[in-house]
C-alpha positions as CSV (number, residue, x, y, z in Angstrom):
1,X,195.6,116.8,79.8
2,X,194.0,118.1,76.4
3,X,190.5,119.3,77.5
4,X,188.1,119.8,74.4
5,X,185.6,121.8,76.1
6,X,181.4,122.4,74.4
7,X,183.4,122.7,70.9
8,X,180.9,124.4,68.7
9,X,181.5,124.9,64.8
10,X,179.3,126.3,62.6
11,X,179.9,126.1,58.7
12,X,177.8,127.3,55.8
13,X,174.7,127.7,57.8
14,X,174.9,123.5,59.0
15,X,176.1,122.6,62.5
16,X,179.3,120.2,62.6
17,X,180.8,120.3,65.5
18,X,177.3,120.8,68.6
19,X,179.0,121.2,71.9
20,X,181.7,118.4,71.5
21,X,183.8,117.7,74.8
22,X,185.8,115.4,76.2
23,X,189.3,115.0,78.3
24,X,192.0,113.2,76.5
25,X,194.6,111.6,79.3
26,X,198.2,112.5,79.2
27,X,200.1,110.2,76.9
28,X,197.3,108.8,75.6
29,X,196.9,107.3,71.9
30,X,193.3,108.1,70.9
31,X,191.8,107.0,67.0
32,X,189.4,110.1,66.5
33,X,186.9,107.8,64.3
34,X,183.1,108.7,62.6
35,X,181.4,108.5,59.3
36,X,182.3,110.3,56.4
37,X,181.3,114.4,56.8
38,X,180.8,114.0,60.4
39,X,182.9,116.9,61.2
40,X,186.6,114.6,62.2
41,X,189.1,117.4,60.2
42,X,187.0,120.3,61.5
43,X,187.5,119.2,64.7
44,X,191.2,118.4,64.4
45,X,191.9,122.3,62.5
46,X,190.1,123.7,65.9
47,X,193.1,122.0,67.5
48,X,195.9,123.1,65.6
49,X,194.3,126.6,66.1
50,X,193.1,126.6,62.2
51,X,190.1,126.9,62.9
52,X,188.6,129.5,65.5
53,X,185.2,127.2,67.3
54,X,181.7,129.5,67.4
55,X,181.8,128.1,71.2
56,X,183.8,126.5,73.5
57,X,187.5,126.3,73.6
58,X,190.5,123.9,73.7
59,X,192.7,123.4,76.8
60,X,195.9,122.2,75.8
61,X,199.2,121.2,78.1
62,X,201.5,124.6,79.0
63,X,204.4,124.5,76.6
64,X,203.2,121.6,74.6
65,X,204.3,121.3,71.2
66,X,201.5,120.9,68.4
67,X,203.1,118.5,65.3
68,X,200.5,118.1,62.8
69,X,201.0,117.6,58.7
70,X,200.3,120.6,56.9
71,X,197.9,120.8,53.6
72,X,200.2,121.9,51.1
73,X,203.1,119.3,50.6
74,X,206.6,120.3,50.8
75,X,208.8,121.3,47.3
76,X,212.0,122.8,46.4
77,X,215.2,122.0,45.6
78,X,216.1,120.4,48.9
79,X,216.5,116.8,49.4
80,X,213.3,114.5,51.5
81,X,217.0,113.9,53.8
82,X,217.7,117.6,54.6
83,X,213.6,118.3,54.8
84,X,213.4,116.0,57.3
85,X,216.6,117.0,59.4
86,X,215.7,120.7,59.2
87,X,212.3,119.9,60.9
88,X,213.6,119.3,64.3
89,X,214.4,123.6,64.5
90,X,216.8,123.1,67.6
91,X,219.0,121.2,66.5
92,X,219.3,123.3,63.2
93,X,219.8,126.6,65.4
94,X,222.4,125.2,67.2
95,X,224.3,123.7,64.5
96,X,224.3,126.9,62.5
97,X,225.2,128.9,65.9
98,X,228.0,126.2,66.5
99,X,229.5,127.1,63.1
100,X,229.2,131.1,64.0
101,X,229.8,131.4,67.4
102,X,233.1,133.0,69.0
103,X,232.1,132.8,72.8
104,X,234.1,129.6,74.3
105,X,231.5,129.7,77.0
106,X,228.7,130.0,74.6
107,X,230.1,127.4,72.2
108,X,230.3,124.7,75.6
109,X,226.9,125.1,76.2
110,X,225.7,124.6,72.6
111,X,227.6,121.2,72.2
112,X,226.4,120.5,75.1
113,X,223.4,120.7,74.8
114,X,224.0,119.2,71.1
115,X,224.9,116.0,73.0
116,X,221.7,116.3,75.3
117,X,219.6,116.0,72.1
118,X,221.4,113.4,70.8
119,X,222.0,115.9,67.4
120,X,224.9,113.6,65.7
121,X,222.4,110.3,65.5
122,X,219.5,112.8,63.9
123,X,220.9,111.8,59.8
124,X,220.4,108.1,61.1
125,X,217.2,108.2,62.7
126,X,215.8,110.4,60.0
127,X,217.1,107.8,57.3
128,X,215.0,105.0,59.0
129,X,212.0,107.3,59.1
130,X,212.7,107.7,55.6
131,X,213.5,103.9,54.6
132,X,210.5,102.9,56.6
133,X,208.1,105.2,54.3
134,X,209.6,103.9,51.5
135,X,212.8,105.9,50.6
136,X,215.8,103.8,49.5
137,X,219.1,105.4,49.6
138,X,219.2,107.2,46.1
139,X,215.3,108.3,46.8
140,X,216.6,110.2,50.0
141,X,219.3,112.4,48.5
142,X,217.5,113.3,45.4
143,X,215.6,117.0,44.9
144,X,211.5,117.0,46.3
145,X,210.5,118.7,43.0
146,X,211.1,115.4,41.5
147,X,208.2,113.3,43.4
148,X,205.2,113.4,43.0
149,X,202.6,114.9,45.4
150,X,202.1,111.4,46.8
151,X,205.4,111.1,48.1
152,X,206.2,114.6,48.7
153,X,203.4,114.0,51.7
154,X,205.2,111.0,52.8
155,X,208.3,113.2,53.0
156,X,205.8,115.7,55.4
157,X,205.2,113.3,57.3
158,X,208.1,111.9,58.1
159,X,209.7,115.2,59.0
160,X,206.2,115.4,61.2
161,X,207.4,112.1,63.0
162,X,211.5,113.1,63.3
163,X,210.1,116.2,65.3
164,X,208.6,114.3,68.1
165,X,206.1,117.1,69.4
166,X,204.4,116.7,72.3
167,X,200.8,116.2,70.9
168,X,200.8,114.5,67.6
169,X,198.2,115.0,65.2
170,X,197.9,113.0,62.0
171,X,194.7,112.9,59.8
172,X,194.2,109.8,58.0
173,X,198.2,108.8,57.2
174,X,198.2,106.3,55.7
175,X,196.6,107.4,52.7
176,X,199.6,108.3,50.6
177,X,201.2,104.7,52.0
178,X,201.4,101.4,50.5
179,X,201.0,98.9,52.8
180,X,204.5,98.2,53.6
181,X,204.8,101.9,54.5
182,X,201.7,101.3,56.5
183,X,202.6,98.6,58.5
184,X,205.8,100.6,59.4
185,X,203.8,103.5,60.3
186,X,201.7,101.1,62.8
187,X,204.5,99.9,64.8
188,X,206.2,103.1,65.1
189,X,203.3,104.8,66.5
190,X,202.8,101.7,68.9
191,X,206.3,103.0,70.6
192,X,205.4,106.8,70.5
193,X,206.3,108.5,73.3
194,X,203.8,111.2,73.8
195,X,200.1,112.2,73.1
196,X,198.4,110.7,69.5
197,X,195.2,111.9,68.3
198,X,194.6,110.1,65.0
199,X,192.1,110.1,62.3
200,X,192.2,106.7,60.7
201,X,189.8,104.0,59.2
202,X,192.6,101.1,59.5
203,X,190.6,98.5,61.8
204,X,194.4,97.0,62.0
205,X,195.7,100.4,63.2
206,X,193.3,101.5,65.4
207,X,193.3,98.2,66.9
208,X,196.7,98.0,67.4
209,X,197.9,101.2,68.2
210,X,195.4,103.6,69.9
211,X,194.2,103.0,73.7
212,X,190.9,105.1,73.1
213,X,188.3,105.7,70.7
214,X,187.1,109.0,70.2
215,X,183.8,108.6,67.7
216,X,182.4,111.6,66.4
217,X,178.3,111.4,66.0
218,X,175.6,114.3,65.6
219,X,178.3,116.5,66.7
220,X,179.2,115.3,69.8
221,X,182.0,113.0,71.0
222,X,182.2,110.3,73.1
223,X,185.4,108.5,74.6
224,X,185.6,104.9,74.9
225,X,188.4,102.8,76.5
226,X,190.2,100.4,74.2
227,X,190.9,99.4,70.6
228,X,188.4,99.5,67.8
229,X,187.0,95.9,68.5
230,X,186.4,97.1,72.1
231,X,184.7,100.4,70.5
232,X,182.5,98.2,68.7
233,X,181.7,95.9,71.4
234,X,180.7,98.5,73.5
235,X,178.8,100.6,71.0
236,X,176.2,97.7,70.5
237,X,175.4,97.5,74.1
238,X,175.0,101.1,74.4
239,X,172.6,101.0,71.4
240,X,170.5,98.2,72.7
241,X,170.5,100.0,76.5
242,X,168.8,103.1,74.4
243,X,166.6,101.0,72.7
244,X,165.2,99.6,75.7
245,X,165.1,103.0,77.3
246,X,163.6,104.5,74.0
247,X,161.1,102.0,73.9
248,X,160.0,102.9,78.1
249,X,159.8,106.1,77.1
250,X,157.5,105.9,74.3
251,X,155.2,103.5,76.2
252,X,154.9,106.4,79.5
253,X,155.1,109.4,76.8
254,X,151.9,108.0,75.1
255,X,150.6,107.2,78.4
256,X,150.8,110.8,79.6
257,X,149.4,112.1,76.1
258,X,146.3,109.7,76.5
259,X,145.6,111.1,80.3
260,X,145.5,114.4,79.0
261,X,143.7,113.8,76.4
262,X,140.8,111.9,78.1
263,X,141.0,114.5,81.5
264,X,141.8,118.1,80.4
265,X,138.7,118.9,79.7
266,X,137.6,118.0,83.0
267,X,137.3,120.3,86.0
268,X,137.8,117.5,88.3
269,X,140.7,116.2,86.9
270,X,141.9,119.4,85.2
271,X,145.0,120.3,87.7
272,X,146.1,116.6,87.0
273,X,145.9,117.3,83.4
274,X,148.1,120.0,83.3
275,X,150.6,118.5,85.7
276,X,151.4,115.6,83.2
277,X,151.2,117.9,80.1
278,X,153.9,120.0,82.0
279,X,155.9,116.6,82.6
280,X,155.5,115.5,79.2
281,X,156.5,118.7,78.1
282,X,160.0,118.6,80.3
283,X,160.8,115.0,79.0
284,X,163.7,114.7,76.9
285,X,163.6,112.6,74.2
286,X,165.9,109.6,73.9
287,X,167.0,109.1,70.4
288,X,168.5,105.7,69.7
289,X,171.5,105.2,67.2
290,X,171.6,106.2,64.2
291,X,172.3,103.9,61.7
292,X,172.7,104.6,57.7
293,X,170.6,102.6,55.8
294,X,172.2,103.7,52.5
295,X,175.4,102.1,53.1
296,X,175.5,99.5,50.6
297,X,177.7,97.8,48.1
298,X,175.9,94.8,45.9
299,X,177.9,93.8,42.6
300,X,175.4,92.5,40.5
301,X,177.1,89.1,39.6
302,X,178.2,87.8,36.0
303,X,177.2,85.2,33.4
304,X,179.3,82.0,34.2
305,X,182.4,81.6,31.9
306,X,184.8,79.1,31.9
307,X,187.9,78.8,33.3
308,X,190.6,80.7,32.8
309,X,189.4,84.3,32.2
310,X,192.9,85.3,31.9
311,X,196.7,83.8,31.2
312,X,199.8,85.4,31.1
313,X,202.8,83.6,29.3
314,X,206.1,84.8,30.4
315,X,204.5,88.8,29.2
316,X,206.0,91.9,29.8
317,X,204.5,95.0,29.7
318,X,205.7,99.3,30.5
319,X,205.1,102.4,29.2
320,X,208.9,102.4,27.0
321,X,209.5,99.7,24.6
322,X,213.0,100.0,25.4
323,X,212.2,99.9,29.0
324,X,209.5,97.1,30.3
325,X,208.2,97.3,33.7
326,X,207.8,93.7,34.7
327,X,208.9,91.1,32.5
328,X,208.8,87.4,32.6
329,X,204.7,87.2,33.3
330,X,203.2,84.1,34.4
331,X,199.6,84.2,35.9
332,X,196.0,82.8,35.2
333,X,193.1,83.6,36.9
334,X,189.9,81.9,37.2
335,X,186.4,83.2,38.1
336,X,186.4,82.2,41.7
337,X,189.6,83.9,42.3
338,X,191.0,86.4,44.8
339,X,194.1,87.3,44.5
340,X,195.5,90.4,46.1
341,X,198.7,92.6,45.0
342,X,201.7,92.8,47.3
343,X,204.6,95.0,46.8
344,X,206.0,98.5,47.3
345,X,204.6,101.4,45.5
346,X,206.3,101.9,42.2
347,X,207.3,98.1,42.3
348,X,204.4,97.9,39.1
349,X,201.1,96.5,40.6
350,X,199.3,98.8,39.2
351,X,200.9,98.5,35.8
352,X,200.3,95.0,36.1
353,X,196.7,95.6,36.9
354,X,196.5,98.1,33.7
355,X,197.5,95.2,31.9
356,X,195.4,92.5,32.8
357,X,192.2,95.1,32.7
358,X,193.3,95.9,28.6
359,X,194.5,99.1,29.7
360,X,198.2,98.5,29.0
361,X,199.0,96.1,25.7
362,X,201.9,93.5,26.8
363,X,205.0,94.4,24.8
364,X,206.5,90.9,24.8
365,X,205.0,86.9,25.4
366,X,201.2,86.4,25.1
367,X,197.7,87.2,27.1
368,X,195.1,85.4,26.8
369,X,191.4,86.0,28.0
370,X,188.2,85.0,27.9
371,X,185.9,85.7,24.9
372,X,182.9,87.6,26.4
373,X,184.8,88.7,29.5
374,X,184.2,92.3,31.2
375,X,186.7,93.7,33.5
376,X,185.3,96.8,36.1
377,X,188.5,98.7,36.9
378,X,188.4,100.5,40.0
379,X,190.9,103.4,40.2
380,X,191.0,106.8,42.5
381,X,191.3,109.1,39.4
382,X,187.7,107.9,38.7
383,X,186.1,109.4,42.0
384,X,188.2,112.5,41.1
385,X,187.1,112.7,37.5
386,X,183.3,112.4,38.3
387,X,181.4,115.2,36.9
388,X,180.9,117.3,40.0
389,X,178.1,119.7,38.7
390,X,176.2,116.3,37.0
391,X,173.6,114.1,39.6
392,X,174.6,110.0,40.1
393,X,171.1,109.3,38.2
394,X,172.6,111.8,34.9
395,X,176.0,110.1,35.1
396,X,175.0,106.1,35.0
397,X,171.9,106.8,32.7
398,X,174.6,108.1,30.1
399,X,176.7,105.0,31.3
400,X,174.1,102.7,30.8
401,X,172.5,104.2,27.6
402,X,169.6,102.0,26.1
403,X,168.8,100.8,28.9
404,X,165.3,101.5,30.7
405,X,164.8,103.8,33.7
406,X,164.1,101.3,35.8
407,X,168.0,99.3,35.5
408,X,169.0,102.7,35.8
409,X,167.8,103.4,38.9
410,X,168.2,99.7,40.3
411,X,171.6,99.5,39.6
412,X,172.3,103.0,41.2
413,X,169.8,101.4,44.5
414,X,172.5,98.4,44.9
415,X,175.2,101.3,45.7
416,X,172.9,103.2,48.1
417,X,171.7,105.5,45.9
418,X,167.8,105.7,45.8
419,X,165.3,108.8,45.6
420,X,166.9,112.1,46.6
421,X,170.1,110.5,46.8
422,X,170.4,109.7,43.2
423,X,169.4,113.3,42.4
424,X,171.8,115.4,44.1
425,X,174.6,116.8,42.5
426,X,178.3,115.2,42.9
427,X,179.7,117.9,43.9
428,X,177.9,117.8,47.4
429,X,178.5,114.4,47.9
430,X,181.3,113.0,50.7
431,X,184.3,111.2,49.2
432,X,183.1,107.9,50.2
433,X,179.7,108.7,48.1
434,X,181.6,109.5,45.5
435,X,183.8,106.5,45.6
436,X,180.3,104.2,45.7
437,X,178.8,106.1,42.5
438,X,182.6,104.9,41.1
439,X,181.9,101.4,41.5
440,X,178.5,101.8,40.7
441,X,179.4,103.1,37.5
442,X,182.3,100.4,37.1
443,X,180.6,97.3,37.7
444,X,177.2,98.4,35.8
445,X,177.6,95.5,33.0
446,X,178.1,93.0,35.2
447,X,181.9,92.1,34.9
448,X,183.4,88.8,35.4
449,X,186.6,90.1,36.8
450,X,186.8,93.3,39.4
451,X,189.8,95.0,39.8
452,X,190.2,97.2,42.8
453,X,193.3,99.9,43.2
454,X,192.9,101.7,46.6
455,X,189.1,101.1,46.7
456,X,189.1,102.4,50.7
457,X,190.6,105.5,50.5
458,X,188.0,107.6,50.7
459,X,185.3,105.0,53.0
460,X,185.0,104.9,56.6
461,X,185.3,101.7,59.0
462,X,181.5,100.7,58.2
463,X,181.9,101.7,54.7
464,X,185.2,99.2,54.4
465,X,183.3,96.6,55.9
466,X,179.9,96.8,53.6
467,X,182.6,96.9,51.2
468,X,184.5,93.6,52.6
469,X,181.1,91.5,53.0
470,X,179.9,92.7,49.6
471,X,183.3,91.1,47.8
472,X,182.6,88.2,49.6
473,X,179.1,87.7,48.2
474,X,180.6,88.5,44.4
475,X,180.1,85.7,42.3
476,X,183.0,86.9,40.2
477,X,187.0,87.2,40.5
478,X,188.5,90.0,42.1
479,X,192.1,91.7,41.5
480,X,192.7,93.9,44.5
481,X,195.2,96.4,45.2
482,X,194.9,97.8,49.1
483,X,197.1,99.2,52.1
484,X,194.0,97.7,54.5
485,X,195.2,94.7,56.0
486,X,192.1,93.8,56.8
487,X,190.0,94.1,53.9
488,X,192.9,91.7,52.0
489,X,193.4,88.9,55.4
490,X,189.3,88.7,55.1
491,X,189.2,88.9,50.5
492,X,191.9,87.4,49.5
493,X,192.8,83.6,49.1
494,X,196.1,84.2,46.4
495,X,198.4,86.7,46.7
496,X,201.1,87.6,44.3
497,X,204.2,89.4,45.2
498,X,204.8,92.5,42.6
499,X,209.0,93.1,43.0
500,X,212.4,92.7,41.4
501,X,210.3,93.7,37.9
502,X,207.9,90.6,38.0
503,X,205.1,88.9,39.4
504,X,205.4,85.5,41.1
505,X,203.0,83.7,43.8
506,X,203.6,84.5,47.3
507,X,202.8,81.3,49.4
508,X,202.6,82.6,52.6
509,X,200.0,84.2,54.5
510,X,199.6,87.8,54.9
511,X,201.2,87.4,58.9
512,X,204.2,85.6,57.1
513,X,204.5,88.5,54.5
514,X,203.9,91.0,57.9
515,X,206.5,89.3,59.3
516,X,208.6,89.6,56.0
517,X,208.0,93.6,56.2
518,X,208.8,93.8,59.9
519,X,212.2,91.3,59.5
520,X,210.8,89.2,62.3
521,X,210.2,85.4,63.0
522,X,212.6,84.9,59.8
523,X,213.8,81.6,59.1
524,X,217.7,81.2,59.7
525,X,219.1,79.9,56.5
526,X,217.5,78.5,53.8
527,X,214.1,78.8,54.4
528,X,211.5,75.6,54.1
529,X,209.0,76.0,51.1
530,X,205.6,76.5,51.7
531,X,202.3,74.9,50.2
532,X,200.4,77.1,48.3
533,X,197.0,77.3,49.4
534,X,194.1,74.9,48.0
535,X,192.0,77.6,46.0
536,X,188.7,75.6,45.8
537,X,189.6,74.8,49.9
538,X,189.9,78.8,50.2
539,X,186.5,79.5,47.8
540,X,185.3,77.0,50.6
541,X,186.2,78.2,53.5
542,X,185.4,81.9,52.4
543,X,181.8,81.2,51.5
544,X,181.2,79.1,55.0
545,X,182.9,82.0,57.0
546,X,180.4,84.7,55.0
547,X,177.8,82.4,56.1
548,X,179.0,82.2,59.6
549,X,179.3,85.9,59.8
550,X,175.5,86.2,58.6
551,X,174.5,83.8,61.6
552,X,176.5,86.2,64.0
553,X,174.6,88.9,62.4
554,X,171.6,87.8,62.8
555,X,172.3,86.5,67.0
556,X,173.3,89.8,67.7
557,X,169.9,91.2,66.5
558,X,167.8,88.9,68.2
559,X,169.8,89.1,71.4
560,X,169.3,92.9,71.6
561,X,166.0,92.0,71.0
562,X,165.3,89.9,74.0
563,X,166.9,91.9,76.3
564,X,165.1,94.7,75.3
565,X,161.9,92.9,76.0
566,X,163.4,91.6,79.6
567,X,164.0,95.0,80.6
568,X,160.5,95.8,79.1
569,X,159.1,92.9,82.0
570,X,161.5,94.3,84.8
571,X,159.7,97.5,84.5
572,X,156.6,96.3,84.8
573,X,157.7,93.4,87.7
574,X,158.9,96.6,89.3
575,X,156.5,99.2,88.9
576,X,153.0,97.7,87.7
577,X,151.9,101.6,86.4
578,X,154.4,102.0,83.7
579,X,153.6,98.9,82.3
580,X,151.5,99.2,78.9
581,X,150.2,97.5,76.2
582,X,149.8,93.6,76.5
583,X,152.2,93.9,79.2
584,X,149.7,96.2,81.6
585,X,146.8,92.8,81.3
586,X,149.3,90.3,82.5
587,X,149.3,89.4,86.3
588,X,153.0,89.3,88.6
589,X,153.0,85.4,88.2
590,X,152.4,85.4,84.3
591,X,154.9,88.1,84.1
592,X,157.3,85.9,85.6
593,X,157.0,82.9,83.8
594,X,157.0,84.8,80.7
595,X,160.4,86.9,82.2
596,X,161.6,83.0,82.1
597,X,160.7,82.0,79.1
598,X,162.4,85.0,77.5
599,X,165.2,84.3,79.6
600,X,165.9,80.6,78.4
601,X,165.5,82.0,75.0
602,X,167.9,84.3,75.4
603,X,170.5,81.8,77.0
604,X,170.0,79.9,73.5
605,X,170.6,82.4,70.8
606,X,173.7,83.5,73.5
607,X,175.4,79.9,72.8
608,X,174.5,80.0,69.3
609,X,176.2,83.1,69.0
610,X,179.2,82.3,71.3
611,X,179.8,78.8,69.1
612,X,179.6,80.2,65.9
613,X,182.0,83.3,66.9
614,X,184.2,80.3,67.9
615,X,183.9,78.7,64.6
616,X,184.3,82.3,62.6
617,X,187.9,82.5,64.9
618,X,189.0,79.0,64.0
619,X,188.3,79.6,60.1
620,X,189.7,83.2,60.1
C-alpha cells in the first residue's frame, strides 16, 4: 500500500500541501484531480522523492519501482526505438553481459532469465508503444534531435510505459498527445498491471480508466471510490451534508454568543456564562465548499452575417510553394456551425486552421469570406507570449484602444477577471488564468467565427466545462481543434477528417471515429455510407440539450436546498432547544406538517430532475 501520511509542504512562505494523507490500495488506478495551483505536481515530486515534505512522510511498497516522466525531454543521437528499449535496464545489462560473458554457467543463467523477461518480444512491444503514440515506421528509426520537444516527450513517455514499474506516475499525459494518441493512451492504461497515480483533466480518462479519485482542496486530500462521474456525484452530497451542518452550527453558535452576552454580567448566571463561552470557544468551525466564483467564460456574441462566412474551392495551402500541405480544399462554413478537426498531429489541422483564420494565404483554388467577418484565433503560443510582468487590465486596454474604461473592464469581467484580479500581474497567474486572459483578449471584438487549437491544455475539469457550456451559449461558429473527447462529443455537430493531405467530411460520430482509432466494430468489406448529420437538426438539438442542462442545474440547487431545510426541521422535531429563528415559534404538529410540505416539494423537483436527466441522456 502507498501511505501518504500528514504530507506538509511549504513554498515561498504559502502552504500547499496542509497535512494531506490518505492510503492508496495495492493495484489501484487513482486520478489525483483539483483546481489549477492546488498543489497536484507538488504533491506528486514529494513522491518521486523530488521534493523533501516540511512534515509527514511517504510510505511506499518494499522494493517497488517508482516510473515517472522526467522534466527535461530526452535528445541525442539515438533513435525514439533504441530510447525506448534501453529504458527497461535489465534487459540491456543482460544483453550486453550475454555478448561479454565467458562463464557457460553464467551465460545459462542470463538467457535464461532473458527468456523469463520475455527480452526477444521487447523491439515489438516497444514498436506498438511507439505506433500507438503516433510513431510510424520511418519516425521510429530516425535521430531524437530531430523532433521537436512535443514529441521528444511522447518518446519519454513511452519508454516510461515499456518499463512497467511498479507504481506509475504520470502528470497530465496527454498533453503532448493528439487525440488519437490519447485515446490509445486510455485503453492501455485500462489493462495496466500495477499501481497508477495520475494527474489528468480528461473527464473520458478519468472516467474510464481510474477506480479512485484523489481531489486535492485547501491542502488536504480526500479519496473517493469510482470514476469521475461518481466523484462528482458524491461531492454534491457531501457539500449539501455541510451545508446543512454549517447552517446548525451557525444557528447554536449565535445562540451561545447571545447567552453570553445577555448573562455574563450576572452573578447568578455568571458560571453559566462562562461554561458556554468555553464551548463556543472549543467549537470547530465547519466550512462548507468552496466554490470559485471567477470561473467564467462568456463570448460576447457577433453581429448577424449571412451565410457562408467562409468557402473553400478545391484550395491548397503550405508553407513551400513547391510543397502544399493539403490540397484539394472543399469546405463552407456557416455562422451556426461547429465543426471540429480530426486527425493525427502533423496531418495539417492546424495549417488548415491558419488558413481559414487569414493566417496562411491558399497557394492554389479560391477562399472566399465574409465581408465584415472577424475570426478570434485561439492558439497555446498566445498564453505563452502574454506579457508576464504587464496586469490583464494593461494588456486588453492596449488591445482594445479607444475604447472606454468601462468595455475594458466588462469585457475582462466576462472572463473572470474583476477587481484585484484584473490588476495582478501575469506572471503570478496559474496557466488556466492565463489561458482565460487569452481568450479574453481573442474574442474582444466580438468575432463571428472562433477558432480553438488546444484551448484545454492548461484548464482543469471545472474550467473545461465553464468552457464547454460557454461554446454552447456562443451565438457564433466555432472551429475547434482538441484531444478532449468530451468537450468535442458535447460542441461539435460537423467534423472533418484532416489526413492523406486534405480535408473531407467525416460522417460518423465521434464513437464511429473512436472505433475507427481503436480498429474495432469495423465493417467487413465495403462499408455502408453514412448520412451526414442535419446541421439545423444538430443547432436544434444542441440549444434544447443547453437548456436541459440549465433545468438540471437549477433541480440540483433547489434540491440541496430542501434537504437542507428538512434536516433544519429534524433538528428541531428532535431536539426542541436547538431550534432557532422562525423555527424555535412553531409547535411539534406545525413542524410536522410543514416537514411534509417540504417533503412533497422535494419529491417534485426530484422527478423533474430525474426526467429531464432522462431527456439530456436520450439527446446526448
Amino acid at each position: 500500500m502507498l501511505s501518504m501520511n500528514n504530507i506538509t509542504v511549504r513554498l515561498g512562505g504559502r502552504t500547499i500541501l496542509d497535512g494531506a494523507t490518505a492510503a492508496i490500495p495495492p493495484g489501484s488506478r487513482v486520478g489525483l484531480i483539483g483546481r489549477n495551483g492546488a498543489g497536484k505536481s507538488t504533491l506528486m515530486k514529494v513522491m518521486i522523492g523530488e521534493l523533501e515534505p516540511d512534515d509527514g512522510e511517504i510510505d511506499m511498497p518494499r522494493l517497488a519501482r517508482l516510473g515517472y516522466v522526467a522534466q527535461e525531454a530526452p535528445h541525442g543521437d539515438r533513435t525514439p526505438l533504441d530510447t525506448v528499449l534501453a529504458a527497461d535496464v535489465e534487459r540491456t545489462a543482460l544483453l550486453e553481459e550475454a555478448e561479454t560473458c565467458t562463464d557457460p554457467d553464467r551465460l545459462g543463467d542470463v538467457h535464461e532469465r532473458l527468456l523469463a523477461i520475455d527480452a526477444y518480444s521487447a523491439p515489438s512491444r516497444a514498436a506498438i508503444i511507439l505506433t500507438g503514440l503516433g510513431f510510424d515506421e520511418e519516425m521510429q528509426n530516425r535521430p531524437l534531435d530531430s523532433f521537436s520537444g512535443g514529441w521528444k516527450m511522447r518518446v519519454a513517455l513511452g519508454a516510461l510505459l515499456f518499463s512497467q514499474p511498479d507504481v506509475l506516475l504520470l502528470d497530465e499525459p496527454s498533453n503532448h498527445l493528439d487525440l488519437e494518441a490519447t485515446v490509445w493512451l486510455e485503453n492501455f492504461l485500462k489493462a495496466y498491471p500495477a499501481t497508477l497515480i495520475v494527474i489528468s483533466h480528461e473527464r473520458d480518462l478519468l472516467n474510464n480508466v481510474v477506480d479512485h479519485i484523489l481531489h486535492l482542496q485547501g491542502g488536504k486530500v480526500t479519496l473517493y471510490p469510482g470514476g469521475y462521474d461518481s466523484f462528482e456525484r458524491q461531492r454534491a452530497e457531501r457539500a449539501a451534508q455541510l451545508a446543512a451542518a454549517k447552517q446548525a452550527q451557525d444557528a447554536q453558535r449565535a445562540k451561545l454568543q447571545d447567552y453570553i452576552a445577555r448573562n455574563s454580567a450576572r452573578a447568578s448566571t455568571a458560571k453559566q456564562a462562562q461554561s458556554r463561552a468555553k464551548m463556543l470557544a472549543k467549537m470547530q468551525p465547519i466550512t462548507a465548499l468552496i466554490e470559485d466564483p471567477s470561473l467564467s467564460f462568456d463570448f460576447p456574441s457577433p453581429s448577424e452575417l449571412r451565410p457562408p462566412l467562409i468557402t473553400l474551392d478545391l484550395a491548397a495551402v503550405g508553407y513551400s510553394e513547391e510543397k502544399p500541405i493539403l490540397q484539394r480544399l472543399n469546405l463552407r462554413i456557416d455562422p451556426d456551425d461547429r465543426v471540429a478537426l480530426l486527425g493525427r498531429n502533423g496531418n495539417g489541422k492546424t495549417t488548415l486552421a491558419r488558413l481559414l483564420a487569414a493566417q496562411l494565404p491558399p497557394m492554389d483554388g479560391a477562399m472566399n469570406t465574409a465581408g465584415k467577418m472577424q475570426v478570434g484565433y485561439f492558439t497555446q503560443y498566445q498564453v505563452e507570449e502574454l506579457e508576464a510582468d504587464s496586469t490583464p487590465l494593461e494588456q486588453m486596454t492596449r488591445a482594445m484602444q479607444g475604447k472606454t474604461p468601462a468595455a475594458v473592464r466588462a469585457q475582462l469581467g466576462r472572463f473572470g477577471f474583476s477587481g484585484n484580479r484584473a490588476t495582478s500581474q501575469v506572471g503570478t497567474l496559474s496557466g488556466g488564468e492565463r489561458a482565460r486572459l487569452a481568450l479574453a483578449l481573442i474574442t474582444r471584438d466580438a468575432p463571428h467565427l472562433l477558432i480553438l487549437d488546444e484551448p484545454t491544455n492548461h484548464l482543469d475539469v471545472d474550467a473545461r466545462e465553464a468552457l464547454v457550456q460557454a461554446l454552447n451559449d456562443y451565438s457564433g461558429a466555432v472551429l475547434l481543434i482538441s484531444h478532449d473527447r468530451h468537450m468535442v462529443e458535447l460542441t461539435a455537430d460537423r467534423l472533418v477528417l484532416v489526413d492523406s493531405g486534405t480535408a473531407t467530411e467525416y460522417a460518423g460520430s465521434m464513437d464511429d471515429y473512436i472505433d475507427f482509432i481503436l480498429g474495432v466494430n469495423q465493417p467487413k468489406g465495403e462499408a455502408k455510407p453514412k448520412v451526414k448529420k442535419d446541421k439545423k437538426a444538430e443547432a436544434e438539438r444542441r440549444e434544447q440539450a443547453r437548456q436541459i442542462r440549465n433545468k438540471v442545474s437549477a433541480a440540483e440547487k433547489q434540491i440541496a436546498a430542501l434537504q437542507a431545510r428538512m434536516s433544519e426541521i429534524d433538528r428541531a422535531m428532535f431536539d426542541p432547544s436547538s431550534a432557532s429563528g422562525e423555527l424555535a415559534k412553531l409547535t411539534m404538529s406545525e413542524l410536522s406538517r410543514r416537514r411534509s410540505k417540504i417533503a412533497d416539494e422535494l419529491a417534485e423537483v426530484e422527478a423533474s430532475w430525474l426526467e429531464n436527466n432522462e431527456m439530456l441522456e436520450a439527446l446526448e
